[in-house]
C-alpha positions in Angstrom: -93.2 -130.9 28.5 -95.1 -132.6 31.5 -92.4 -132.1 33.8 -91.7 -128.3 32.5 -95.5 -127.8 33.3 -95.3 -129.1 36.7 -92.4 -127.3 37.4 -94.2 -124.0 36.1 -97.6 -124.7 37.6 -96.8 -126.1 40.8 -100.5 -126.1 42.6 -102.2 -127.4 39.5 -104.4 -130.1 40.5 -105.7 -132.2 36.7 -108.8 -133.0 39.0 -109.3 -129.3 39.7 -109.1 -128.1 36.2 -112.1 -125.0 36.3 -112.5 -121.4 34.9 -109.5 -119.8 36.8 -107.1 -122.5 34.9 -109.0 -122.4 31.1 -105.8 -121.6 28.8 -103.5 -122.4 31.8 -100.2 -123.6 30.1 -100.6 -122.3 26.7 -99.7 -118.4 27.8 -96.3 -118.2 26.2 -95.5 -115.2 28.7 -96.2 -117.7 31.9 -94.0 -120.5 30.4 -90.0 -120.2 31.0 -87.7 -120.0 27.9 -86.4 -123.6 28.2 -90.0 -124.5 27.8 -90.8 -122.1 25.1 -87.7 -123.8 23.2 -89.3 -127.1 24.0 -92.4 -126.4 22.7 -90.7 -125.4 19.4 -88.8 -128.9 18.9 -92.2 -130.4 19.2 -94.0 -128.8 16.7 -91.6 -128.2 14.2 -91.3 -132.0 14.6 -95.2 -132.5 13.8 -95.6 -130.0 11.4 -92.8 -131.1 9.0 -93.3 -134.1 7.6 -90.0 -135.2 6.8 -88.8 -135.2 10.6 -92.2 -136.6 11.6 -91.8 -139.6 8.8 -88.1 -140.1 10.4 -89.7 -140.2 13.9 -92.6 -142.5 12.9 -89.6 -144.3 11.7 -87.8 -144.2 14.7 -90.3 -145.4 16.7 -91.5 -148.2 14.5 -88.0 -150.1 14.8 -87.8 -149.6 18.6 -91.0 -151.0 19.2 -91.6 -153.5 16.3 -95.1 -151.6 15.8 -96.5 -150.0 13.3 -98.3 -146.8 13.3 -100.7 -146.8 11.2 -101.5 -143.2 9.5 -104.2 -141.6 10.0 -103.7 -138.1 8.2 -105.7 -138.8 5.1 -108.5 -141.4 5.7 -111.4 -140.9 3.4 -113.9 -141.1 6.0 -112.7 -137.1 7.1 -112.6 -134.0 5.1 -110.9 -130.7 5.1 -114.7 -129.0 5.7 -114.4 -131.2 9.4 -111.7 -129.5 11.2 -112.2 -126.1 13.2 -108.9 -125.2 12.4 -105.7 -126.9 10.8 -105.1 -129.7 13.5 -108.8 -130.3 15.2 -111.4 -131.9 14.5 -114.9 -130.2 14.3 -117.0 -131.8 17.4 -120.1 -132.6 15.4 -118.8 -133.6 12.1 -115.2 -134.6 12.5 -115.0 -136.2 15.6 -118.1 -138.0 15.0 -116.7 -139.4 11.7 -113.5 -140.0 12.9 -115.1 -142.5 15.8 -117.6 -144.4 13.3 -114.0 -145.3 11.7 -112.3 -146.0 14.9 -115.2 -148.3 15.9 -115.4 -150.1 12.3 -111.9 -150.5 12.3 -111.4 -151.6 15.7 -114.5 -152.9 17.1 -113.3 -156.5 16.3 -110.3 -156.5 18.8 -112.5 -155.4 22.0 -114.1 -158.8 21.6 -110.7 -160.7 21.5 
């Protein structure tokens, strides 16, 4: 999808990103049909759990890591997302970094 963007927005600067550019890329009548169809294989890929589980899978035995899941941790609730996939900023995200730091913290003194 990162090529297909720079292909599509070829004087796109990341360090440039301003008001001219908010909901640049995310137009679906800017974006080329081959990138449409990407965009497709990607969600319907997170948003069905039994392809994501044979991904997670996937990528476990390649890499001899596991990921750990982080869908249903008690520390977040339904009432702290702004929509289905996001995080409130307030609520969510704050309680979602209080876990990342508990859980974490320990390994940035290694």
């Amino acid at each position: 999808m990162n090529q297909a963007f720079e292909a599509e927005y070829p004087d796109f600067e990341g360090a440039d990103w301003y008001y001219p550019w908010q909901g640049g890329g995310t137009i679906a009548a800017e974006r080329s049909a081959e990138t449409l169809k990407l965009f497709d294989e990607y969600y319907e890929l997170i948003l069905d759990p039994a392809r994501l589980d044979e991904t997670v899978q996937r990528i476990e035995q390649a890499t001899g890591i596991t990921i750990q899941n982080h869908q249903d941790l008690p520390a977040i609730n339904p009432s702290m997302f702004v929509d289905t996939t996001h995080l409130n900023r307030y609520q969510g995200a704050a309680a979602y970094t209080r876990y990342l730091v508990e859980q974490y913290s320990g390994y940035l003194n290694e």
